[in-house]
C-alpha positions in Angstrom: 90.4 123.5 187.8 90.1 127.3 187.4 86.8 127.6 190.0 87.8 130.0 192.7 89.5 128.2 195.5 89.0 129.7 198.7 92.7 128.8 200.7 92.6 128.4 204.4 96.3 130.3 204.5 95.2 133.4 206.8 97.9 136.0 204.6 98.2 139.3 205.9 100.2 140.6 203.0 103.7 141.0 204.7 104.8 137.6 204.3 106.7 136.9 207.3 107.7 133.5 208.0 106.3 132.5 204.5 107.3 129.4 203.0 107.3 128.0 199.9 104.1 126.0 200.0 102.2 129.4 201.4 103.7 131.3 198.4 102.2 128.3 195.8 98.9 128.9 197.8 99.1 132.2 197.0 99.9 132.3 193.6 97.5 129.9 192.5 94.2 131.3 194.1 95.7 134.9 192.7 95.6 133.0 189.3 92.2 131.7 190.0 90.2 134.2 191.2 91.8 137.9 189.4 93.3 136.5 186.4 91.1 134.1 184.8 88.2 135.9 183.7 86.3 136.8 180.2 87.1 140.2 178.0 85.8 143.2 175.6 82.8 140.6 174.7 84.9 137.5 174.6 82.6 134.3 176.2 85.8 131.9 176.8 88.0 132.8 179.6 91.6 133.9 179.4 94.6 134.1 181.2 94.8 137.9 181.8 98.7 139.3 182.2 98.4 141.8 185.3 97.6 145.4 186.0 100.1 146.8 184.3 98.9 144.6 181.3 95.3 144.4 181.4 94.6 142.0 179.1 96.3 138.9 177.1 99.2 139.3 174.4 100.3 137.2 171.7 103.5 136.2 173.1 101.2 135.0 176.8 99.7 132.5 174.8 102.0 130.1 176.4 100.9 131.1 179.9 97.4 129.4 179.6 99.6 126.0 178.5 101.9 125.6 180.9 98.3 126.2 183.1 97.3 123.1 180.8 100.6 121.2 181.8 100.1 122.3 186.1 96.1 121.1 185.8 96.2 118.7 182.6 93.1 121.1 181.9 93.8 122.5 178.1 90.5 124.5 178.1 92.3 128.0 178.8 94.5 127.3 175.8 92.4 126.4 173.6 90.3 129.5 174.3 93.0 131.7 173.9 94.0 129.9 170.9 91.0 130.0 169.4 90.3 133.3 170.3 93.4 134.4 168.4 92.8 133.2 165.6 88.6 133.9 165.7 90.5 138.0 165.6 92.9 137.5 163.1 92.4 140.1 160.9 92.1 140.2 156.6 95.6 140.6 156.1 96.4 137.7 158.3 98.3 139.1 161.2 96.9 137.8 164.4 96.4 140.8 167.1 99.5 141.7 169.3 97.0 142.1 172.1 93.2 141.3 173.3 93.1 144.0 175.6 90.2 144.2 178.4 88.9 147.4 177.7 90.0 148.4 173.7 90.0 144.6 172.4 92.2 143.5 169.9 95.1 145.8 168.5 97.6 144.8 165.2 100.5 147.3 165.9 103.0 144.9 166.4 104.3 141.4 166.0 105.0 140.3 169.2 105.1 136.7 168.8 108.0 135.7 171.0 107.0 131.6 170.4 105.9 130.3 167.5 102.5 130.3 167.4 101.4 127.5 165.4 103.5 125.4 167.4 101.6 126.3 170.5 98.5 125.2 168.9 100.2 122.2 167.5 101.5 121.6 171.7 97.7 121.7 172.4 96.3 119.3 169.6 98.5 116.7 170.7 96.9 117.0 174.4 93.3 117.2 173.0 93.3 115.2 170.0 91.1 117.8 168.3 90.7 117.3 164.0 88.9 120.2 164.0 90.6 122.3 166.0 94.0 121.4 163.9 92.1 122.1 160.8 91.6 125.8 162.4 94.7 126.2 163.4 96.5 125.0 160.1 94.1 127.1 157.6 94.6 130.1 160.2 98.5 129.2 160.0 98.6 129.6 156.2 97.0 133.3 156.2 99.8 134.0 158.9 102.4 132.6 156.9 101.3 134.3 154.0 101.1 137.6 155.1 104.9 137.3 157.0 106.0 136.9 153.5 104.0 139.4 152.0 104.2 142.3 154.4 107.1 141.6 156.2 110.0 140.5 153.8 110.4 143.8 151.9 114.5 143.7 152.0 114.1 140.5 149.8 116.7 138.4 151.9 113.6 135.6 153.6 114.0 135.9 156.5 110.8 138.3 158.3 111.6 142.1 159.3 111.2 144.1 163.4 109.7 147.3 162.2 109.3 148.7 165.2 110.6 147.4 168.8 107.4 146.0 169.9 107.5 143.9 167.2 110.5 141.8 169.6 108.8 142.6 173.1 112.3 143.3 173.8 111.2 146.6 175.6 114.0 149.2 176.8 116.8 146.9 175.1 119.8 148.2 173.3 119.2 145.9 170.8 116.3 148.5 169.6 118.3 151.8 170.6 119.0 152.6 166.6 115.2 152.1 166.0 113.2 155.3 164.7 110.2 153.9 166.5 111.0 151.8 169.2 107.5 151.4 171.0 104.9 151.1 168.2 104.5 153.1 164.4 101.6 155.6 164.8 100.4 158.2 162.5 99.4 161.2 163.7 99.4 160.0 167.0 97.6 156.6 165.9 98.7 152.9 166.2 99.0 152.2 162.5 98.8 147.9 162.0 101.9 145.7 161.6 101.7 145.6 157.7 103.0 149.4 157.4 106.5 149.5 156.8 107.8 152.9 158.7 111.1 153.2 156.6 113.5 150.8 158.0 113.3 147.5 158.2 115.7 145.2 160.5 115.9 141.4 160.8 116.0 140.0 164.2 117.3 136.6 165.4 114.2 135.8 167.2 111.6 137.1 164.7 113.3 134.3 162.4 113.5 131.5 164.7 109.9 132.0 164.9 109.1 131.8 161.7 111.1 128.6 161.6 109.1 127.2 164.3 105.6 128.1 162.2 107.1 126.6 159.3 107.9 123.9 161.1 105.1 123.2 162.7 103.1 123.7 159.7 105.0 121.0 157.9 104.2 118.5 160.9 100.4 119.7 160.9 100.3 119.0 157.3 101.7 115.2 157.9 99.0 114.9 160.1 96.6 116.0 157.5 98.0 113.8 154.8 99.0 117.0 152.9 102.1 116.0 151.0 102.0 118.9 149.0 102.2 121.4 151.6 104.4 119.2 153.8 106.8 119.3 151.3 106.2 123.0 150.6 106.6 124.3 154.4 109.5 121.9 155.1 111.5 123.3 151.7 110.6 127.2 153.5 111.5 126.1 156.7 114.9 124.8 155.2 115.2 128.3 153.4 114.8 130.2 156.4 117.2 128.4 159.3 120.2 128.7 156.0 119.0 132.4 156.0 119.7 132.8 160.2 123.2 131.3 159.6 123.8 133.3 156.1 122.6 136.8 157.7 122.6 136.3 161.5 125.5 134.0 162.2 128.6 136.2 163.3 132.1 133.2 163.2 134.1 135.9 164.9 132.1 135.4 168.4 130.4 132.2 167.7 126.9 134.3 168.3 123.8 135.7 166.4 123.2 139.2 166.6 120.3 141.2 165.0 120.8 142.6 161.4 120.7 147.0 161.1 118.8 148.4 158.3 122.0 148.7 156.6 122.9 145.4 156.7 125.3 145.4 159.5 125.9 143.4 163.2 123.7 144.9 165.8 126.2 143.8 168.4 124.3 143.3 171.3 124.0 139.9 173.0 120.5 139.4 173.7 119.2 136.5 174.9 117.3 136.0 171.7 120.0 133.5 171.2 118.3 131.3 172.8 115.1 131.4 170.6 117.2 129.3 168.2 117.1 126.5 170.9 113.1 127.4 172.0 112.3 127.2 168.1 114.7 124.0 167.8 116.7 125.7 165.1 120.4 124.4 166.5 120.9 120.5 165.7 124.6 120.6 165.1 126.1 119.4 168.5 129.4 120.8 168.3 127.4 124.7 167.9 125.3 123.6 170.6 128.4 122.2 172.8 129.6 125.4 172.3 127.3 128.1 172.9 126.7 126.1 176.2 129.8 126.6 177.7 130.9 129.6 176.1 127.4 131.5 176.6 125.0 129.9 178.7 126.9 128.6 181.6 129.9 131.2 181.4 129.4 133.2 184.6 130.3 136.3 183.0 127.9 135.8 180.5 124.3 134.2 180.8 124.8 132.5 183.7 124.2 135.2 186.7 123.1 134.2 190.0 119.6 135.0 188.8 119.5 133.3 185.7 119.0 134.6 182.3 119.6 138.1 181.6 117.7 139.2 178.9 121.6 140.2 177.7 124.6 139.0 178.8 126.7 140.7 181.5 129.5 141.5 179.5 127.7 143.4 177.1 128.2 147.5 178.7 125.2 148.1 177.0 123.3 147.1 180.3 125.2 149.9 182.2 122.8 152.2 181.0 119.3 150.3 179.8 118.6 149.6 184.1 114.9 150.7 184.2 112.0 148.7 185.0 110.8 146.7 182.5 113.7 146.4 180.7 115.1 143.5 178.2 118.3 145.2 178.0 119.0 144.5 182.1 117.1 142.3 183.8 116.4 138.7 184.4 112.9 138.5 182.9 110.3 135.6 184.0 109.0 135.4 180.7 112.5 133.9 179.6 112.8 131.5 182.7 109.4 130.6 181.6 110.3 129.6 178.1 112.8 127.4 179.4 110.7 125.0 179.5 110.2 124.9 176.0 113.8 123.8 175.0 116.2 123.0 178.4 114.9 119.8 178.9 114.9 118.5 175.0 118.5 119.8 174.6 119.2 117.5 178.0 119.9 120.6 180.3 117.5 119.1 182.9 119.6 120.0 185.1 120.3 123.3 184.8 116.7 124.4 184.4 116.0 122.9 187.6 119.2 125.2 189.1 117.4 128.4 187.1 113.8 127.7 188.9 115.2 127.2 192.4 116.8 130.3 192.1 113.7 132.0 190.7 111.2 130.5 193.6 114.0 131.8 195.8 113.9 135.3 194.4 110.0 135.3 194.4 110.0 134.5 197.7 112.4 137.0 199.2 111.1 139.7 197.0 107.6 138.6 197.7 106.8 141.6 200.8 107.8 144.9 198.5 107.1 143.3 195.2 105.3 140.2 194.3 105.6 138.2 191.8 107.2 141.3 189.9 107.7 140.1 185.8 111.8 140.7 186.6 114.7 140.5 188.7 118.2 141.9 188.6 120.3 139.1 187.5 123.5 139.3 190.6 121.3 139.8 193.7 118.1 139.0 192.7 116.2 142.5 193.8 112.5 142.7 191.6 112.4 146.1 189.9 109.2 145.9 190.7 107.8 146.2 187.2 104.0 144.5 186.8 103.2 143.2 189.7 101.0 139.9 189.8 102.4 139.0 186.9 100.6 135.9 185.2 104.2 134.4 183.9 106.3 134.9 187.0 103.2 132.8 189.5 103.0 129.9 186.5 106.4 130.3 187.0 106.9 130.1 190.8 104.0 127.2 190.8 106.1 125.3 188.1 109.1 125.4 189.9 107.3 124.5 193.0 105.7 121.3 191.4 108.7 120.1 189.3 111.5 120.3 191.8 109.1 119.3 194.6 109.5 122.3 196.9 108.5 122.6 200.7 
């Protein structure tokens, strides 16, 4: 599916009188031709991110699937899966990044979906043994070395050293971090097993790591591993009692991020919604209410331009609008990840309200900024941060197939 497709649209870059279908031209032979391409010595072909990100990051794993879903053509996943795991490194962190000139870097987490549920996603298209046998001994070392390097306040549930480790960029969420990009050491990237000083616990670092366990537990079914079926459905257990133990505020009926000294970061970030992505809620009357109070409150997470990456009554906002930012901004990435929960919690619906509105604000943005990674949440207006951005065309061409556009 990924050849180079040569479209017969003449653009001339301005995009007058552009329509929808001329837009889904566009994005995909974009795709095709600039972004799918091999890496620092890497044979298999990626997805690559944009110019702003020149390369492929842990958490754009899920780009090359919901390719897989467009094309029913897994290849690009499994690649990027595969190459993932092929650079995981001794300790058993898998890279943050593959980046096209440096290769692959460890400074951060970064995971943003579960991982091993990805991989799990993909077996179940390709009916693989052997790449499920990769992926599962792979998933161990990555389990293992959460809980060894990244559990150091003793409360099971895995730690944000720095703010990469979210992907959260510019958020308020990280504004009491001491290192809110990366750690580095005398001016050096230092890998995701150093502990700076503090350590915080984050809602969607933990929903994660449910998902893995999760996932790990069902892979292990498959395998006819009891044992460790048991044994990752137990830690699983552990950790989802741990999010509503540590996380879980009854005041506001939200999660919020856990300080370094054991208090409420009280920031509403849409990390909430991880706990959906990673299928964490399963109590309906939570669910019921964190719908109506949270995700469909207009004052809240349900903007014109849906989801703000946290909610417009938090004030924090007021002051994180840059580009790029996860403390402003309606970000593609989250629209994208919709798709990983909406529809299984019946919201059908209203994912199909949040893409329309997306293809609408690609397509009005599309002559100053195209297929920007963010708009603002009440008019719609791109920042204009990474421009070509893989997420926000699979995005646009998602929308554009599912809810039939023309």
């Amino acid at each position: 599916m990924y050849d180079i497709i040569t479209s017969n649209l003449l653009y001339n870059g301005n995009g007058d009188n552009m329509g929808y279908k001329e837009l889904y031209d566009i994005a995909l032979n974009k795709i095709n031709s600039d972004h799918i391409k091999s890496i620092h010595g890497i044979k298999e072909p990626m997805i690559m991110i944009s110019n702003a990100y020149p390369g492929v990051w842990l958490e754009h794993v899920y780009d090359s699937i919901i390719y897989g879903d467009l094309f029913n053509d897994y290849s690009l996943a499994v690649n990027t899966i595969n190459n993932f795991i092929d650079l995981q490194n001794d300790k058993g962190a898998y890279p943050c990044f593959i980046k096209d000139l440096e290769g692959a870097g460890y400074s951060q987490i970064q995971e943003c979906v579960s991982f091993i549920s990805l991989g799990l996603y993909v077996y179940k298209k390709i009916l693989d043994k052997e790449f499920l046998i990769k992926l599962y001994l792979s998933g161990k070392k990555y389990i293992d070395f959460l809980y060894k390097y990244r559990m150091t306040r003793g409360l099971g549930l895995p730690e944000a050293f720095v703010g990469y480790d979210t992907g959260h960029d510019n958020s308020a969420r990280l504004d009491n971090y001491k290192y809110q990009g990366c750690y580095r050491i005398n001016g050096e990237r230092v890998n995701s097993d150093i502990l700076p000083d503090k350590a915080y616990i984050t809602v969607d670092m933990s929903a994660n790591l449910y998902g893995n366990l999760n996932s790990m537990a069902k892979i292990a079914e498959i395998l006819n591993l009891n044992n460790d079926m048991d044994k990752y459905s137990k830690m699983a257990k552990e950790v989802k009692e741990g999010i509503f133990k540590y996380l879980y505020d009854d005041k506001t009926d939200y999660f919020y991020d856990l300080n370094y000294d054991n208090t409420f970061i009280y920031v509403k970030s849409s990390s909430i919604f991880h706990l959906f992505l990673e299928h964490v809620l399963t109590d309906k009357d939570m669910i019921n209410n964190i719908y109506h109070k949270y995700l469909m409150n207009e004052n809240e997470f349900n903007s014109k331009y849906p989801i703000p990456a946290v909610s417009l009554s938090d004030k924090s906002r007021l002051t994180h609008k840059m580009p790029n930012s996860w403390g402003y901004y309606s970000q593609a990435l989250i629209a994208l990840r919709c798709n990983l929960w909406m529809d299984d919690y019946g919201f059908n619906k209203e994912y199909d309200h949040i893409l329309s509105m997306w293809a609408e604000g690609f397509l009005k943005n599309f002559n100053d900024n195209p297929f920007s990674q963010e708009l603002d949440p009440k008019d719609g207006i791109s920042s204009g941060a990474s421009l070509w951005y893989s997420s926000a065309m699979l995005l646009y061409m998602l929308a554009y197939k599912r809810l039939n556009l023309q």
